[in-house]
VEXLUMGU-840397 format. One line per 2 residues: number of its first residue (from 1); their letters; for each residue z, y, x of N, C-alpha, C, O. Coordinates in Angstrom, 1 decimal. Atoms other than C-alpha are relative to their C-alpha. Layout:
<nodes>
NUM = a = Z/Y/X/Z/Y/X/Z/Y/X/Z/Y/X ~ ...
</nodes>
This chain:
<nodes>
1 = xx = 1.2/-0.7/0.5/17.8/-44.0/-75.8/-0.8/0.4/1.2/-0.4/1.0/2.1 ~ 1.3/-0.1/-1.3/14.7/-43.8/-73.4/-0.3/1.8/-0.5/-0.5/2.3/-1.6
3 = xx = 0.1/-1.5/-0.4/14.4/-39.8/-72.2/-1.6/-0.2/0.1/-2.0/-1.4/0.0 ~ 1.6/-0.2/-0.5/10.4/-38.7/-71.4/0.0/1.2/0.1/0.2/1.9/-0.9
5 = xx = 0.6/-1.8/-0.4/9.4/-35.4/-69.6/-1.1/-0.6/0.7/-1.2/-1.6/1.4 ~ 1.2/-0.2/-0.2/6.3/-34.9/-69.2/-0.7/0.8/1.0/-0.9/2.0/0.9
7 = xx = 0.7/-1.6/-0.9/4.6/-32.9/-66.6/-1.1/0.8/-0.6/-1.9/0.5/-1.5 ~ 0.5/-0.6/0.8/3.0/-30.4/-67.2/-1.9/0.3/0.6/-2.3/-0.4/1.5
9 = xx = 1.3/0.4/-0.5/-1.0/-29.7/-66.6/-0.2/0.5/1.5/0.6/1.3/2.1 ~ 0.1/-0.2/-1.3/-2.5/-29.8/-63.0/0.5/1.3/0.4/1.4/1.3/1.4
11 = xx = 0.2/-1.5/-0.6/-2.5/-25.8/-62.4/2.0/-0.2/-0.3/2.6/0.2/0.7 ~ -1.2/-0.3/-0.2/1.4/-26.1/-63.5/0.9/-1.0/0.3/2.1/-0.7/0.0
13 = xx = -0.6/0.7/-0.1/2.6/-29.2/-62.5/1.3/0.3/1.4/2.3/-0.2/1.7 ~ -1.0/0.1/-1.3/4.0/-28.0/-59.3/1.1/0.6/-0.4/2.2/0.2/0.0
15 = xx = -1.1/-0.6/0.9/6.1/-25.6/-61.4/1.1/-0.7/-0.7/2.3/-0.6/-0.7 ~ -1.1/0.9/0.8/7.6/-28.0/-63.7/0.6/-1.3/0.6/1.6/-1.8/0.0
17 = xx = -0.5/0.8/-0.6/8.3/-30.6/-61.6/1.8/0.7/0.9/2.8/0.1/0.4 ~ -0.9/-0.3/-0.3/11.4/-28.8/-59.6/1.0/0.1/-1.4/2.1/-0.4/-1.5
19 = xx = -1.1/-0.5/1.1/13.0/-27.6/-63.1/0.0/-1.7/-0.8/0.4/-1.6/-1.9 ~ -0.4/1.1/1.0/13.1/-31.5/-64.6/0.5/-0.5/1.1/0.8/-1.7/0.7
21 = xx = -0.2/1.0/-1.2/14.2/-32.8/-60.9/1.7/0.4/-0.9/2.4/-0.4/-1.6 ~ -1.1/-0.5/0.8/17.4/-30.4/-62.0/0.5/-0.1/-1.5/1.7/-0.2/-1.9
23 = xx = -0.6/0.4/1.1/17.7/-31.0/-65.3/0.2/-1.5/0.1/1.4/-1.7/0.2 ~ -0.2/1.7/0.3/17.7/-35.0/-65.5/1.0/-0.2/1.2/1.6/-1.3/1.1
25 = xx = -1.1/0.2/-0.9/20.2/-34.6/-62.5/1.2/0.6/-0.6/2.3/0.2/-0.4 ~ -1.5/-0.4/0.8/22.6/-32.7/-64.6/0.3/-0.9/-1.3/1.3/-1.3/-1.9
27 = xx = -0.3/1.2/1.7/21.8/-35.0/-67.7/0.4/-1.1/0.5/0.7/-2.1/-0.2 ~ -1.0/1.5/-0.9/23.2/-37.5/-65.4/1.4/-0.1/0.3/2.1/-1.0/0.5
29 = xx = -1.2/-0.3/-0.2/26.1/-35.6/-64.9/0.3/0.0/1.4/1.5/-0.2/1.7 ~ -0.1/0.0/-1.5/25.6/-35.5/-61.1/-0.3/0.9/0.9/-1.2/1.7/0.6
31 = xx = -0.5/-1.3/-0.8/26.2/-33.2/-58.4/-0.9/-0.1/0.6/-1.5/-1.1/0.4 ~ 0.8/-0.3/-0.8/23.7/-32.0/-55.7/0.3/-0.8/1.2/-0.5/-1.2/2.0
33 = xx = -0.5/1.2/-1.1/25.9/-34.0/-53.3/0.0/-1.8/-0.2/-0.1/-2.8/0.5 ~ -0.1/1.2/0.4/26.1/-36.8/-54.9/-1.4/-0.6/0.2/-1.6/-1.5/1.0
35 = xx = 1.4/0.8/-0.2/22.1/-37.6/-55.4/-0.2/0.2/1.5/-1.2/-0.5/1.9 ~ 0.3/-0.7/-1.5/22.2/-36.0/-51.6/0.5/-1.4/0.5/-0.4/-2.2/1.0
37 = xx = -0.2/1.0/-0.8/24.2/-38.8/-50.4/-0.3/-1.3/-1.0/0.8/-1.8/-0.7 ~ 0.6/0.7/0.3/22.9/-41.4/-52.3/-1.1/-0.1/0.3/-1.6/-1.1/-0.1
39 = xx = 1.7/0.4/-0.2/19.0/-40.7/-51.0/0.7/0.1/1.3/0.0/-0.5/2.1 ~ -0.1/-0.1/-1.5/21.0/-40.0/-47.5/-0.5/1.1/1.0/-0.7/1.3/2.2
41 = xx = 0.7/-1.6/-0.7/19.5/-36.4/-47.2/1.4/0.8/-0.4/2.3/0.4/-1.0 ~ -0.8/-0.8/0.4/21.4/-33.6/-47.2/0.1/0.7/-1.2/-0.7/0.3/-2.0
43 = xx = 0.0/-0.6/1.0/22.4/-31.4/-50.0/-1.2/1.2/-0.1/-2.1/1.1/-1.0 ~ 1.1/-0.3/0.4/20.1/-28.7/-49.4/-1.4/0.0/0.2/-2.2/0.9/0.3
45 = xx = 1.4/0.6/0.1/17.2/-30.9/-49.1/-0.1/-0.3/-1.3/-1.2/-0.3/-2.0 ~ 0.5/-0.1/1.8/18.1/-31.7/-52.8/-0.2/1.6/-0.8/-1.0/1.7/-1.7
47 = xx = -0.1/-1.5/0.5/18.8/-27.8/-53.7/-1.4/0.5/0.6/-1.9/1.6/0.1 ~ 1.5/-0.6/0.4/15.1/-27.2/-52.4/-0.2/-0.6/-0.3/0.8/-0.5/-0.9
49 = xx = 0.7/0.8/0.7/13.6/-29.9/-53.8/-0.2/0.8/-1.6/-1.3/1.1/-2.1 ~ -0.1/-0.1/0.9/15.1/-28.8/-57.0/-0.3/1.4/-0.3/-0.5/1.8/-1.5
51 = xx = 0.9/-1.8/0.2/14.1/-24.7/-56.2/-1.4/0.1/-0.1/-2.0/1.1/-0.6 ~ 1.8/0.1/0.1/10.4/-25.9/-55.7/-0.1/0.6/1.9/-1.3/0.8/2.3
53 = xx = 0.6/-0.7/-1.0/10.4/-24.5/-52.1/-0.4/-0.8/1.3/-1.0/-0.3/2.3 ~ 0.4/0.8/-1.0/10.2/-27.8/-50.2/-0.3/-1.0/-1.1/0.5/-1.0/-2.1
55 = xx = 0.6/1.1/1.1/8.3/-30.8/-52.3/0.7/-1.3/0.6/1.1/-1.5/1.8 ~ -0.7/1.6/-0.7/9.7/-34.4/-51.9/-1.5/-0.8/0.1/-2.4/-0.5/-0.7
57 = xx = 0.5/1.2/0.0/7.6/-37.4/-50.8/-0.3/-0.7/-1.3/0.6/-0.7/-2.2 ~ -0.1/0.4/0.5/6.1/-39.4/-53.1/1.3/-1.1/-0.1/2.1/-1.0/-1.1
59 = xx = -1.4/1.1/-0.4/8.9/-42.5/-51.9/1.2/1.2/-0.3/1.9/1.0/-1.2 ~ -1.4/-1.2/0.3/11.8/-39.2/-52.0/0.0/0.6/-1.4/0.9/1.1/-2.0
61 = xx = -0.4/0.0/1.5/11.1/-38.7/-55.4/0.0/-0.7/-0.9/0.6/-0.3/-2.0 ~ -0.3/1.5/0.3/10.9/-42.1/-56.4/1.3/-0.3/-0.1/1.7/-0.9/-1.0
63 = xx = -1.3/0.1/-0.4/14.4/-42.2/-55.1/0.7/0.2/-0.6/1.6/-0.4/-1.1 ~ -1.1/-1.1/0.6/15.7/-39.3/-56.4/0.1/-0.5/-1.7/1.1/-0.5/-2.4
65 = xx = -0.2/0.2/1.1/14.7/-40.3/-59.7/0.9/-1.5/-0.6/1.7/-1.5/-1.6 ~ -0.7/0.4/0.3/16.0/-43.3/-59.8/1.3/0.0/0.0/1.8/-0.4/-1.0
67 = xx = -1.5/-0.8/-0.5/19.6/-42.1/-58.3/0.3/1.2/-1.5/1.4/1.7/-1.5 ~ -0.5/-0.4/0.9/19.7/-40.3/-61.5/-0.4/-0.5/-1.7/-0.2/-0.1/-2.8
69 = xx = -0.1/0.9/1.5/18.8/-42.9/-63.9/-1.7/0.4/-0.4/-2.1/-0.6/-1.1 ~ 1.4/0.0/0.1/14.9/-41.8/-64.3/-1.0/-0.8/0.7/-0.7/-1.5/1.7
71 = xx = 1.4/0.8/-1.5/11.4/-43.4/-62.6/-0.8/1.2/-0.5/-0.5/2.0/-1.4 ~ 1.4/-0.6/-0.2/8.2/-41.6/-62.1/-1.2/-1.3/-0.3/-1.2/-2.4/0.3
73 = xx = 0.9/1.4/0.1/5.3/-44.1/-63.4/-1.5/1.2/0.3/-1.7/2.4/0.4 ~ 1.4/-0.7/-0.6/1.7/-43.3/-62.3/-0.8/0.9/-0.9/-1.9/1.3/-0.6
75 = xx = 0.7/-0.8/0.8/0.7/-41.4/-65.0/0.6/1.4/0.2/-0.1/2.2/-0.5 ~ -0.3/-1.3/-0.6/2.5/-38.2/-63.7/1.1/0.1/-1.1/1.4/1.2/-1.5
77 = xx = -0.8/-0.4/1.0/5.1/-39.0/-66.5/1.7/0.0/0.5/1.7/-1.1/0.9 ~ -1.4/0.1/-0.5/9.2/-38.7/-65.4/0.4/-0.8/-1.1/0.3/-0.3/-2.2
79 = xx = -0.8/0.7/1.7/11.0/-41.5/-68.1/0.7/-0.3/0.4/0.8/-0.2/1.6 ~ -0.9/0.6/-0.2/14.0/-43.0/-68.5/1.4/0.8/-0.6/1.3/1.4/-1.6
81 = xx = -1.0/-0.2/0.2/17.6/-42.1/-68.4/0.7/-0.9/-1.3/0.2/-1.8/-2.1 ~ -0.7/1.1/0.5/20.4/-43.3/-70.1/0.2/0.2/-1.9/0.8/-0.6/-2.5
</nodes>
């Protein structure tokens, strides 16, 4: 079944983006280390990413998402999983 989060509008997108990085990584069933050493960053480069206090790369969140079974498509949409 195809997952879809949505971001949310410009003024809050920067907000909702960290809390679905975390969620679709636990709906994956996957540890902070795990997506850590699968993008080849450290762990808490994923634990801020996923607090909001350091942003990923467009390409680092591309990654991340795939590493947990999502994409990012250009419409600001997160889809996928399993």
């Amino acid at each position: 079944m195809l997952q879809t989060m949505t971001l949310a509008a410009a003024s809050g997108a920067a907000r909702a983006i960290p809390g679905q990085l975390a969620a679709a990584r636990k709906s994956a069933g996957l540890t902070q280390d795990q997506v850590a050493a699968a993008l080849g960053v450290a762990r808490e480069t994923v634990s801020r990413w996923e607090r909001g206090t350091v942003s990923p790369t467009l390409a680092e969140a591309a990654c991340w998402a795939a590493a947990v079974g999502y994409r990012i498509d250009v419409t600001g949409r997160v889809t996928g999983g399993a």
